[in-house]
Biopython code that builds the backbone (N, CA, C, O; Angstrom):
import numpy as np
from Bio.PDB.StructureBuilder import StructureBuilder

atoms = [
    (1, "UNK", "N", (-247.608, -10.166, 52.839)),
    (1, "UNK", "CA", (-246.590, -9.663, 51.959)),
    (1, "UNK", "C", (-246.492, -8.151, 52.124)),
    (1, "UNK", "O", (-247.537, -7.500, 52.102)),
    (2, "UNK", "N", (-245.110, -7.432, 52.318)),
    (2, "UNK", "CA", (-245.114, -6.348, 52.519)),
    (2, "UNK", "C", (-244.617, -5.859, 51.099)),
    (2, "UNK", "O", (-243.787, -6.567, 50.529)),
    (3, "UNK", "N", (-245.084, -4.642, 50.455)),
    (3, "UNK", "CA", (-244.583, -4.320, 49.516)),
    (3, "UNK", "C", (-243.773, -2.773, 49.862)),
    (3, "UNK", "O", (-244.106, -1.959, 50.723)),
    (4, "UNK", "N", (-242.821, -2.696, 49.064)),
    (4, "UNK", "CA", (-241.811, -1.364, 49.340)),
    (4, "UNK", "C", (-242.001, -0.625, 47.628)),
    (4, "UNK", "O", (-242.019, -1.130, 46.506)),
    (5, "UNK", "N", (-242.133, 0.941, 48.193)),
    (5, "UNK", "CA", (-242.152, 1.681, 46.850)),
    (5, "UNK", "C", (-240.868, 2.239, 46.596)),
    (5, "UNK", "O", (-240.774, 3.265, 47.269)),
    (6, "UNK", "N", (-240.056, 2.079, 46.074)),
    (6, "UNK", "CA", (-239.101, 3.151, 45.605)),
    (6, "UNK", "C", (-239.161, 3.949, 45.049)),
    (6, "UNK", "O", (-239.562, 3.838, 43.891)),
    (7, "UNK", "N", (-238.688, 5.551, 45.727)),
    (7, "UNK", "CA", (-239.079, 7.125, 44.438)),
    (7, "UNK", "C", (-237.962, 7.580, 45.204)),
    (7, "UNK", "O", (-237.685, 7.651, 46.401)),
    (8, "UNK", "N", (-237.264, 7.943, 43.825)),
    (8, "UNK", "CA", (-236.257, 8.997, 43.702)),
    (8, "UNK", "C", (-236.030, 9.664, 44.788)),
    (8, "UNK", "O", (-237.083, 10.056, 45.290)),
    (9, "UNK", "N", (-234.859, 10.037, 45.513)),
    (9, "UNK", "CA", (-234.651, 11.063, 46.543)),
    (9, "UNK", "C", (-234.720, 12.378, 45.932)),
    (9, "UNK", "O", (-234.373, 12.429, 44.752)),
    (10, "UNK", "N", (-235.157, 13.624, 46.581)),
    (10, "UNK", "CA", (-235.162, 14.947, 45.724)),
    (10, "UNK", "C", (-233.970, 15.730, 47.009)),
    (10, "UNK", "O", (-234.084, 15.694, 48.234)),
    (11, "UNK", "N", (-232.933, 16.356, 46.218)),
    (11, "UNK", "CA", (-232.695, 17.268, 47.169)),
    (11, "UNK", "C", (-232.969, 18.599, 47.445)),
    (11, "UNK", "O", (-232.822, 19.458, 46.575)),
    (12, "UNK", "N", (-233.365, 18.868, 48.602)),
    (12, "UNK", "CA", (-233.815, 20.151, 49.166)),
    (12, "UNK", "C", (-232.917, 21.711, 48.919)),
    (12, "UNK", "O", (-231.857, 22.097, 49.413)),
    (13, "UNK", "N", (-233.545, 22.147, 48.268)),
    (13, "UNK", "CA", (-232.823, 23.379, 47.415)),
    (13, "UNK", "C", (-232.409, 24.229, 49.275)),
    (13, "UNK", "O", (-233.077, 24.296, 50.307)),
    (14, "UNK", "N", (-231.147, 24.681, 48.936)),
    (14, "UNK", "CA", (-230.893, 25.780, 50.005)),
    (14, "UNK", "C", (-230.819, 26.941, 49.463)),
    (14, "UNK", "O", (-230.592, 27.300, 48.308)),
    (15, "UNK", "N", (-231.114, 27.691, 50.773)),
    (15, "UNK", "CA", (-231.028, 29.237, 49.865)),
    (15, "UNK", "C", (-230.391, 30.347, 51.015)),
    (15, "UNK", "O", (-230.891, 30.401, 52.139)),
    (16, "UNK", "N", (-229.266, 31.205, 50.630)),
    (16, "UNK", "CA", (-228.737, 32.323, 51.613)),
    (16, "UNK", "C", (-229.613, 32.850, 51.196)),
    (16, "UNK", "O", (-229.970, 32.998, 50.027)),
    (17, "UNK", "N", (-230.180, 33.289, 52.426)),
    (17, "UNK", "CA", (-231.840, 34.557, 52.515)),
    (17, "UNK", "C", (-231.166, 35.953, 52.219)),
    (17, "UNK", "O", (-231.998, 36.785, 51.857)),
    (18, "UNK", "N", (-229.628, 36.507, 52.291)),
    (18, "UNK", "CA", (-229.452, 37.956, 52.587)),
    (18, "UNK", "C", (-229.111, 38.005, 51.051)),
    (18, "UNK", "O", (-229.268, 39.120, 50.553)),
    (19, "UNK", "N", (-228.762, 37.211, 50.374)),
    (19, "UNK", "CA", (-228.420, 37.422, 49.021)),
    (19, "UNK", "C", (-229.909, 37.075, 47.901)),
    (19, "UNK", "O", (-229.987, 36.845, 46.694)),
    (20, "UNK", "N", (-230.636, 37.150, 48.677)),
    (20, "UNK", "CA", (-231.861, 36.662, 47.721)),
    (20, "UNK", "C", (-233.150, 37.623, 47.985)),
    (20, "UNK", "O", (-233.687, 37.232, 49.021)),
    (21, "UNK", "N", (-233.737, 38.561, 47.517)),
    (21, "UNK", "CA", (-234.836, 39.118, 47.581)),
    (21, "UNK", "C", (-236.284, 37.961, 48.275)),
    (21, "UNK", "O", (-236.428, 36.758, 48.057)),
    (22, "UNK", "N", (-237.051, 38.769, 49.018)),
    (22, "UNK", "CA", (-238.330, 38.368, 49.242)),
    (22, "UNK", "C", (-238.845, 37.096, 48.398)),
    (22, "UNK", "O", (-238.908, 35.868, 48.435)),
    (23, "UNK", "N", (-239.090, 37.933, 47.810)),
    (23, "UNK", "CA", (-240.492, 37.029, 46.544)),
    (23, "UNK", "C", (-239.590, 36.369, 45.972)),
    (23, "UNK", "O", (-240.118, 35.859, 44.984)),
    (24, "UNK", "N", (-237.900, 35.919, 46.062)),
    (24, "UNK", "CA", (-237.713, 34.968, 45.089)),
    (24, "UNK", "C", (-237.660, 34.247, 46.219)),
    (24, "UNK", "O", (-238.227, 33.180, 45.986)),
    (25, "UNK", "N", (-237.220, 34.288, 47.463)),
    (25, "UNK", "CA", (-237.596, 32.857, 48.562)),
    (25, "UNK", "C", (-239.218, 32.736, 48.454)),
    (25, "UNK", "O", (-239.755, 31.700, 48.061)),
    (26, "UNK", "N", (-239.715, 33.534, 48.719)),
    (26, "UNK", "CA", (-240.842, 33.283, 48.856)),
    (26, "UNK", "C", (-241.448, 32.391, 47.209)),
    (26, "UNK", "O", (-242.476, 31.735, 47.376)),
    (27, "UNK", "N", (-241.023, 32.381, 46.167)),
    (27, "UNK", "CA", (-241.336, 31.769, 45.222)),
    (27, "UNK", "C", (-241.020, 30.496, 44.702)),
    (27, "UNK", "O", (-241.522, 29.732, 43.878)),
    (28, "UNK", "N", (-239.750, 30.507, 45.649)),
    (28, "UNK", "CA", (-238.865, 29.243, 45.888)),
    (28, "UNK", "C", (-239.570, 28.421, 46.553)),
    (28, "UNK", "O", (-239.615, 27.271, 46.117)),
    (29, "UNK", "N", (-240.246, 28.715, 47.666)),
    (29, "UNK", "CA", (-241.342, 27.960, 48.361)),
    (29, "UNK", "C", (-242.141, 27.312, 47.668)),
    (29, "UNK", "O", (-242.235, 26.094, 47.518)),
    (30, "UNK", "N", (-243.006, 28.542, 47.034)),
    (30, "UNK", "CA", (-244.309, 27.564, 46.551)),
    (30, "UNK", "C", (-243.752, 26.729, 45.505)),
    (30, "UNK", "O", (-244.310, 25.633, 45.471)),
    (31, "UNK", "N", (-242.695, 26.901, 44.503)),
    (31, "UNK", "CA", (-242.108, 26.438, 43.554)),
    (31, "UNK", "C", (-241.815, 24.657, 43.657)),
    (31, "UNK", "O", (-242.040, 23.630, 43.017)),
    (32, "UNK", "N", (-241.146, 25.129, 44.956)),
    (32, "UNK", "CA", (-240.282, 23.607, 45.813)),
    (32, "UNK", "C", (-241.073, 22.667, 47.042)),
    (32, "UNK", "O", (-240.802, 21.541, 47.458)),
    (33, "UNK", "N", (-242.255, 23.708, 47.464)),
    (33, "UNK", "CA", (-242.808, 22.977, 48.744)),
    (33, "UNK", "C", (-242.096, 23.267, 49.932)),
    (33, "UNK", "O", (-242.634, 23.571, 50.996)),
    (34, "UNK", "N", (-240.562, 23.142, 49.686)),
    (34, "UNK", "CA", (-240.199, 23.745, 51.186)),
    (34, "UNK", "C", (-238.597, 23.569, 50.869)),
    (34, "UNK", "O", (-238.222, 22.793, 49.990)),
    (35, "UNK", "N", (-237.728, 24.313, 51.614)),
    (35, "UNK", "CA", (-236.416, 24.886, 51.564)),
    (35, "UNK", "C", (-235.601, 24.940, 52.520)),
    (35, "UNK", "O", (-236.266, 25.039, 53.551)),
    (36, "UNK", "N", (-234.079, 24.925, 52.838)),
    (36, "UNK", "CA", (-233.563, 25.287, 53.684)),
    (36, "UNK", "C", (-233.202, 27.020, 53.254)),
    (36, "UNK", "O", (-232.655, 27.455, 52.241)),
    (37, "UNK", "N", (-233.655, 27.633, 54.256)),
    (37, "UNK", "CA", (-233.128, 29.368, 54.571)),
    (37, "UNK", "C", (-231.978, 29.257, 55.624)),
    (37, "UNK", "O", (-232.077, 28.677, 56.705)),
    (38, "UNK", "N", (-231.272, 29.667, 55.319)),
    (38, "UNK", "CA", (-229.704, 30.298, 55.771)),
    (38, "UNK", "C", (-229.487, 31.921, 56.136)),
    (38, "UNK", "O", (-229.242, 32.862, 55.380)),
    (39, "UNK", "N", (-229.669, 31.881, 57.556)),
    (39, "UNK", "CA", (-229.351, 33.995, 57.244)),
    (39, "UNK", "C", (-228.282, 33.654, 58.725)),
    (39, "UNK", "O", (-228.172, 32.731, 59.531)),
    (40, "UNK", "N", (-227.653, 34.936, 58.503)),
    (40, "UNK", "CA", (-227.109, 35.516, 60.036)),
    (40, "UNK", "C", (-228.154, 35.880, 60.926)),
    (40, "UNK", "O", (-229.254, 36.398, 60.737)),
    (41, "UNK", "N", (-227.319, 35.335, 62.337)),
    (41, "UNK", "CA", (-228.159, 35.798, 63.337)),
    (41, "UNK", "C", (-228.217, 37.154, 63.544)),
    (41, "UNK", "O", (-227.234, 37.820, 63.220)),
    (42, "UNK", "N", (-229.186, 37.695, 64.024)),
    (42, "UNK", "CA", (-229.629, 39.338, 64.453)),
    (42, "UNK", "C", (-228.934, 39.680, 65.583)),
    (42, "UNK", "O", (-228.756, 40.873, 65.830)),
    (43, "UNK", "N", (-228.230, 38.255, 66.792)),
    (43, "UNK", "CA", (-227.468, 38.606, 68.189)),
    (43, "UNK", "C", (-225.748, 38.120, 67.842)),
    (43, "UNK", "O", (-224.775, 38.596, 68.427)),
    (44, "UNK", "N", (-225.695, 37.106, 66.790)),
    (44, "UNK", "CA", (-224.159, 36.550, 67.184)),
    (44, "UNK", "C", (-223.814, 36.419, 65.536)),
    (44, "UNK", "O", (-224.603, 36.511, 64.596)),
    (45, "UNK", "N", (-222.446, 36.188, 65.518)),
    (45, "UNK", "CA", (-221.806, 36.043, 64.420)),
    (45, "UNK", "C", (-222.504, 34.765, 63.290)),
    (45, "UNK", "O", (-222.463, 34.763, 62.060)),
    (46, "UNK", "N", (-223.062, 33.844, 64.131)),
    (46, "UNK", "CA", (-223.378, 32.577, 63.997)),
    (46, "UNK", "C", (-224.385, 32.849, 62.311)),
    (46, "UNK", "O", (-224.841, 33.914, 61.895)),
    (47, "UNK", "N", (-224.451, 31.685, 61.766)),
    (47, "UNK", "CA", (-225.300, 31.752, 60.740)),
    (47, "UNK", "C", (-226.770, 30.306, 61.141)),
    (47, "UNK", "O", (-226.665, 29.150, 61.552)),
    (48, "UNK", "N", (-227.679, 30.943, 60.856)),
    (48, "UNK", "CA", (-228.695, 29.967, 61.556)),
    (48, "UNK", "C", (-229.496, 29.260, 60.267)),
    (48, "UNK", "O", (-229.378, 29.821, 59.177)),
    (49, "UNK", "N", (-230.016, 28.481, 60.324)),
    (49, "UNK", "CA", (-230.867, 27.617, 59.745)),
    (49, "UNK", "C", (-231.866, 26.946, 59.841)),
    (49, "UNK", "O", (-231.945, 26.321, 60.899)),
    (50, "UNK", "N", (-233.017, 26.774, 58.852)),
    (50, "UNK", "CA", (-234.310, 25.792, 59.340)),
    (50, "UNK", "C", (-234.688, 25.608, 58.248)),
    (50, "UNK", "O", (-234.033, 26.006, 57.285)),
    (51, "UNK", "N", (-235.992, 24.875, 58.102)),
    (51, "UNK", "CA", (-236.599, 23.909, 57.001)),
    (51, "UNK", "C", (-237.552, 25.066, 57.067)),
    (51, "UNK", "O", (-237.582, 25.525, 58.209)),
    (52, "UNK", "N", (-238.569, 25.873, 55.984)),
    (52, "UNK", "CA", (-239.613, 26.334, 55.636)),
    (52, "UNK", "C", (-240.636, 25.801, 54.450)),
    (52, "UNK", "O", (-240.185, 25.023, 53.609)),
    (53, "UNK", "N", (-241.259, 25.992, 54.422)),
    (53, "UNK", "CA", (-242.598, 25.013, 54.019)),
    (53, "UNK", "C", (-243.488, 26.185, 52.942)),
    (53, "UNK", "O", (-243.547, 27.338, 53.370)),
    (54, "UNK", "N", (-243.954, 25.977, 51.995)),
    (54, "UNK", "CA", (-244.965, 26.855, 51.026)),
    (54, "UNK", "C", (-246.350, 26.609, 52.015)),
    (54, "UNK", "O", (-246.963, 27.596, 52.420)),
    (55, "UNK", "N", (-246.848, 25.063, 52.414)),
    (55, "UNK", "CA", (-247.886, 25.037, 52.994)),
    (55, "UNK", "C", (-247.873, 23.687, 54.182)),
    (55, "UNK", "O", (-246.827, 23.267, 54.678)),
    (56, "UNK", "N", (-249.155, 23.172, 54.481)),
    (56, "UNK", "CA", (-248.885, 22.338, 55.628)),
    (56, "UNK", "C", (-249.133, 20.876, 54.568)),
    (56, "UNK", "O", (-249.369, 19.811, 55.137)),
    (57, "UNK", "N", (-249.081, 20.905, 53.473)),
    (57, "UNK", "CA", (-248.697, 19.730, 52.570)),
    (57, "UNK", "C", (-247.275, 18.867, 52.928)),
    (57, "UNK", "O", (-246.996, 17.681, 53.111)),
    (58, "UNK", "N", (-246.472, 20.280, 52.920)),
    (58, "UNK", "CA", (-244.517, 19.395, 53.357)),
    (58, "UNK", "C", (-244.464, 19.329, 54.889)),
    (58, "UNK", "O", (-243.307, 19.335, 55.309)),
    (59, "UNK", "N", (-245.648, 19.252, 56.065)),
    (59, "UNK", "CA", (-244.937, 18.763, 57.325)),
    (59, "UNK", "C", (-245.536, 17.646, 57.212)),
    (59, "UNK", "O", (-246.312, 17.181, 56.377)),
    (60, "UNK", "N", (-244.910, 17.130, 58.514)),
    (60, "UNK", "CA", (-244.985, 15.572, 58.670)),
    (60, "UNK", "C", (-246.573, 15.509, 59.312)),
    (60, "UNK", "O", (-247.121, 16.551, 59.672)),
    (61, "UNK", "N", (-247.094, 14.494, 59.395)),
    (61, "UNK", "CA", (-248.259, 13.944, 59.853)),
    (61, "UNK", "C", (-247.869, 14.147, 61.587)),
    (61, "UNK", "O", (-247.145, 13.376, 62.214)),
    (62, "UNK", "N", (-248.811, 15.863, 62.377)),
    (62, "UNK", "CA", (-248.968, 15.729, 63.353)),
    (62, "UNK", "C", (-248.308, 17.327, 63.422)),
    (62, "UNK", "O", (-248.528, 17.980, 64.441)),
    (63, "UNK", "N", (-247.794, 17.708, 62.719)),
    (63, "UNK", "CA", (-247.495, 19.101, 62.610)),
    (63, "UNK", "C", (-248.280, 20.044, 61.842)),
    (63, "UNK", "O", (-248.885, 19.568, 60.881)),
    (64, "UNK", "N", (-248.419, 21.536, 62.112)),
    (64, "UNK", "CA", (-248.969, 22.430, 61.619)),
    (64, "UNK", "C", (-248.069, 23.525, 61.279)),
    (64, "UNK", "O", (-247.012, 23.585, 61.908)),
    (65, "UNK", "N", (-248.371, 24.609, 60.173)),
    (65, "UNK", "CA", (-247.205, 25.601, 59.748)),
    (65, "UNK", "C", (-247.460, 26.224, 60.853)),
    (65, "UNK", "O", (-248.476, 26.007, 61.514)),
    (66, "UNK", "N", (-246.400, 27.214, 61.223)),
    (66, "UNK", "CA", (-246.260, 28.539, 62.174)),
    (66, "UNK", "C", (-245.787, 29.620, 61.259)),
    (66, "UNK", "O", (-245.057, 29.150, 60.386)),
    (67, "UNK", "N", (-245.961, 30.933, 61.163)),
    (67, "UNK", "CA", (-245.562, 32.016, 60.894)),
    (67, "UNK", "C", (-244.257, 32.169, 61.290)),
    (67, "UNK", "O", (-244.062, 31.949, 62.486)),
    (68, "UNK", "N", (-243.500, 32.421, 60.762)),
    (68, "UNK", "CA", (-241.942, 33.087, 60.763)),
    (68, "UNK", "C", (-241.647, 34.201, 60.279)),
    (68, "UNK", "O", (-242.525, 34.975, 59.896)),
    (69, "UNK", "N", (-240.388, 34.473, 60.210)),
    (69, "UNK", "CA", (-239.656, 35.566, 59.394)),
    (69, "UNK", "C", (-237.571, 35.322, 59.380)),
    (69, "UNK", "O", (-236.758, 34.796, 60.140)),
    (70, "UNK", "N", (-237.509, 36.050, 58.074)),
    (70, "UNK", "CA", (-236.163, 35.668, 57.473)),
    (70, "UNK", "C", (-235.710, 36.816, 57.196)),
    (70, "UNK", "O", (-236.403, 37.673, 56.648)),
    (71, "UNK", "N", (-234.405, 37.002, 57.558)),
    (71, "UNK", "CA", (-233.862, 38.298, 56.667)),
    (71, "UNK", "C", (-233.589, 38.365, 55.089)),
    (71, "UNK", "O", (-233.053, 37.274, 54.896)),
    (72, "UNK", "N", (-233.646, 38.995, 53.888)),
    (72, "UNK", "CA", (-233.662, 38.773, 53.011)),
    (72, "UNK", "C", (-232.641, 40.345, 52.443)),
    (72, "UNK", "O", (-232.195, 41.227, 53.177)),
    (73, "UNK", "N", (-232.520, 40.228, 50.839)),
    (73, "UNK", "CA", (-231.655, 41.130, 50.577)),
    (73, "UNK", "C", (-232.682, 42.375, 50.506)),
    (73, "UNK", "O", (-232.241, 43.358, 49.911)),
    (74, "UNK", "N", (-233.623, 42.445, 50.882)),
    (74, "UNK", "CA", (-234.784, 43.306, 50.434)),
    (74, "UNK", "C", (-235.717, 43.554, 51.811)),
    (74, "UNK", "O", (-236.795, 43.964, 51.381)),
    (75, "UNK", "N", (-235.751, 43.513, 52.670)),
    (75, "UNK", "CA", (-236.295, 42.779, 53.574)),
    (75, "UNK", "C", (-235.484, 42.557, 54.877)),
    (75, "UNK", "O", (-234.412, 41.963, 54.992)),
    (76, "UNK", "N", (-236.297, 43.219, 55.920)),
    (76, "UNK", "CA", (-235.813, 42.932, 57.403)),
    (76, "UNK", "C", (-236.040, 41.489, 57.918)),
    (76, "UNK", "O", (-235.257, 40.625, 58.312)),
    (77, "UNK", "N", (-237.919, 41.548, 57.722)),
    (77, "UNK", "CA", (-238.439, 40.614, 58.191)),
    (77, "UNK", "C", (-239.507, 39.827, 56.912)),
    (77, "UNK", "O", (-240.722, 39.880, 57.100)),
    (78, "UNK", "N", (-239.129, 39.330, 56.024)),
    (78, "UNK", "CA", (-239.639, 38.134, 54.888)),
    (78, "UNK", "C", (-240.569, 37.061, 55.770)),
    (78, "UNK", "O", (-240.151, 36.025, 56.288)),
    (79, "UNK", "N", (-241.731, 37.496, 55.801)),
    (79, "UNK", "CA", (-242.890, 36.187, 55.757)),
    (79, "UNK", "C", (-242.902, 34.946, 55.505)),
    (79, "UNK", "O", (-243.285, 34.774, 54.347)),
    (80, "UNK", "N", (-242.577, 33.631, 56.227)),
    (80, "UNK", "CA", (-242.750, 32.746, 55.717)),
    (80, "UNK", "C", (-242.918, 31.726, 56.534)),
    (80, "UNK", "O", (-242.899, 31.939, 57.747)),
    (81, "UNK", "N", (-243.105, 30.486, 56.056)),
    (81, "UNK", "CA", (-243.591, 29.482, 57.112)),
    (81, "UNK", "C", (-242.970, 28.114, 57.459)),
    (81, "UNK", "O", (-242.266, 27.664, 56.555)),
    (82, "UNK", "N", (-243.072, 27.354, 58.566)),
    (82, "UNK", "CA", (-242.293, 26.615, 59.178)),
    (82, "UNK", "C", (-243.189, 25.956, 60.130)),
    (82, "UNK", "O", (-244.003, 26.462, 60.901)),
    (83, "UNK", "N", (-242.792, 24.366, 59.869)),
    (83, "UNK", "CA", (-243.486, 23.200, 60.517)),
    (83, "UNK", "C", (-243.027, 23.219, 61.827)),
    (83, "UNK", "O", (-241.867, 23.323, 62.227)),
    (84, "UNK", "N", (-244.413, 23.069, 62.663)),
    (84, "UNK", "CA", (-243.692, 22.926, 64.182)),
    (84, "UNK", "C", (-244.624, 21.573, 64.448)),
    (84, "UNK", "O", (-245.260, 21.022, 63.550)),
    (85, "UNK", "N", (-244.598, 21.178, 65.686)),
    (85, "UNK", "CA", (-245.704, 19.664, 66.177)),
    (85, "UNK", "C", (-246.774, 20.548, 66.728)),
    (85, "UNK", "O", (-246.687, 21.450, 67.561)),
    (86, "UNK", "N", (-247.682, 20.138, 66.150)),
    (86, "UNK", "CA", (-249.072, 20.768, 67.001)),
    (86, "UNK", "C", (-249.204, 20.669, 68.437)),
    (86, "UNK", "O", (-248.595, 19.791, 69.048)),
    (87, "UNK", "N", (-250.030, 21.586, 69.081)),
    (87, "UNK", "CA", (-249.906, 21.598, 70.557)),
    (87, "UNK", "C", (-251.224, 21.022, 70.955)),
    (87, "UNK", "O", (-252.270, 21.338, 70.388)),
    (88, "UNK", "N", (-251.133, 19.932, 72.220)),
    (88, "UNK", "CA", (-252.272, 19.082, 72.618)),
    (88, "UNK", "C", (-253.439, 20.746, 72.740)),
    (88, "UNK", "O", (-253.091, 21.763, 73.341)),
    (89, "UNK", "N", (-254.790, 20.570, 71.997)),
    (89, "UNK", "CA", (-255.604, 21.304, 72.784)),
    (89, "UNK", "C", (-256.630, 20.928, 74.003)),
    (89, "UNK", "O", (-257.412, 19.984, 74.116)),
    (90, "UNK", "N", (-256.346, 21.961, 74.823)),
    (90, "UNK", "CA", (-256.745, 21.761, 76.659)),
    (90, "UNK", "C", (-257.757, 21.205, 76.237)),
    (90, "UNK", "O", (-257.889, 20.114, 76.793)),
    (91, "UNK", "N", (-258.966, 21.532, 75.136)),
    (91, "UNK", "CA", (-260.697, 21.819, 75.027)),
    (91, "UNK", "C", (-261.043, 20.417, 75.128)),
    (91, "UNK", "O", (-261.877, 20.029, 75.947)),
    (92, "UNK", "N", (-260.409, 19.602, 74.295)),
    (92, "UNK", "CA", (-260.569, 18.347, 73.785)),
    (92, "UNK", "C", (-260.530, 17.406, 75.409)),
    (92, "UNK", "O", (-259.761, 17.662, 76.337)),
    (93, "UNK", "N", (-261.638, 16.238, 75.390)),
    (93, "UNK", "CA", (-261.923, 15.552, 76.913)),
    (93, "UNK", "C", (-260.722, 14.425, 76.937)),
    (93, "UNK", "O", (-260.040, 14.410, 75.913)),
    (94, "UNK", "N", (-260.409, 13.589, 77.846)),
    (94, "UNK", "CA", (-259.495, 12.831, 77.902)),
    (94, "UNK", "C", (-260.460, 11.564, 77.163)),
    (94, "UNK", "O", (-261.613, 11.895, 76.886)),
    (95, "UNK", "N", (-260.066, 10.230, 76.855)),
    (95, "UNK", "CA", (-261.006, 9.104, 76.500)),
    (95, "UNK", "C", (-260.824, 8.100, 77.679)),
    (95, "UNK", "O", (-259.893, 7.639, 78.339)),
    (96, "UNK", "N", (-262.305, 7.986, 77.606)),
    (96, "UNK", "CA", (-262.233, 6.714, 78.400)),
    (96, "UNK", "C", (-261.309, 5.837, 78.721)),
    (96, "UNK", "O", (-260.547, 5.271, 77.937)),
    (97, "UNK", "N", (-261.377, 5.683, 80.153)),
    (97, "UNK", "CA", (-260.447, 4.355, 80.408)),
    (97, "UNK", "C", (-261.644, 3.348, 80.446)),
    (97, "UNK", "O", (-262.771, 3.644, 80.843)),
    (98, "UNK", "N", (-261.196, 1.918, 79.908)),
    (98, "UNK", "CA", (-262.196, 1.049, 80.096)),
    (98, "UNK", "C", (-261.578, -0.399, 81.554)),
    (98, "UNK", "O", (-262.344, -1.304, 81.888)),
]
sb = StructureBuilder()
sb.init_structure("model")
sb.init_model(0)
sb.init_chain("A")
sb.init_seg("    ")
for serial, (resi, resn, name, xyz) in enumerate(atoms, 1):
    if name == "N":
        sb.init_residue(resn, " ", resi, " ")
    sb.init_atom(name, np.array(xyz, "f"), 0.0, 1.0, " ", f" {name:<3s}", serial, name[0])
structure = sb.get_structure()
């Protein structure tokens, strides 16, 4: 027997980074777990976007946070963080073939 849980969908707060000071994205984070940030690009007209994270609680199973930065109304470069897929490490041996 397979059982299914149903929970509420939450939607993911967005936020324009140039109209918003530092510490309130950054508070928005820990607040929410993780956010869409919205800024202009630094090369083209374009407006860019990504998912940021308070910690490695909101990535998926197999990812780790990375360091970023956002433009903000206060702020060139706003601190913050973003799920990427972890990278195989070399150190680790291959497993047995049997």
């Amino acid at each position: 027997m397979v059982g299914v849980l149903a929970v509420p969908a939450q939607a993911i707060e967005r936020i324009e980074t140039r109209q918003t000071s530092c510490a309130a994205v950054q508070a928005a984070l820990q607040a929410e777990g993780a956010a869409i940030l919205r800024y202009p690009s630094a090369r083209s007209s374009q407006i860019l976007y990504d998912r940021y994270v308070a910690n490695r609680t909101a990535c998926l199973l197999g990812q780790v946070t990375r360091r970023a930065s956002v433009p903000t109304a206060d702020r060139r470069a706003c601190p913050v963080k973003r799920c990427v897929w972890a990278e195989p490490r070399e150190d680790r041996r291959p497993l047995r073939q049997r």
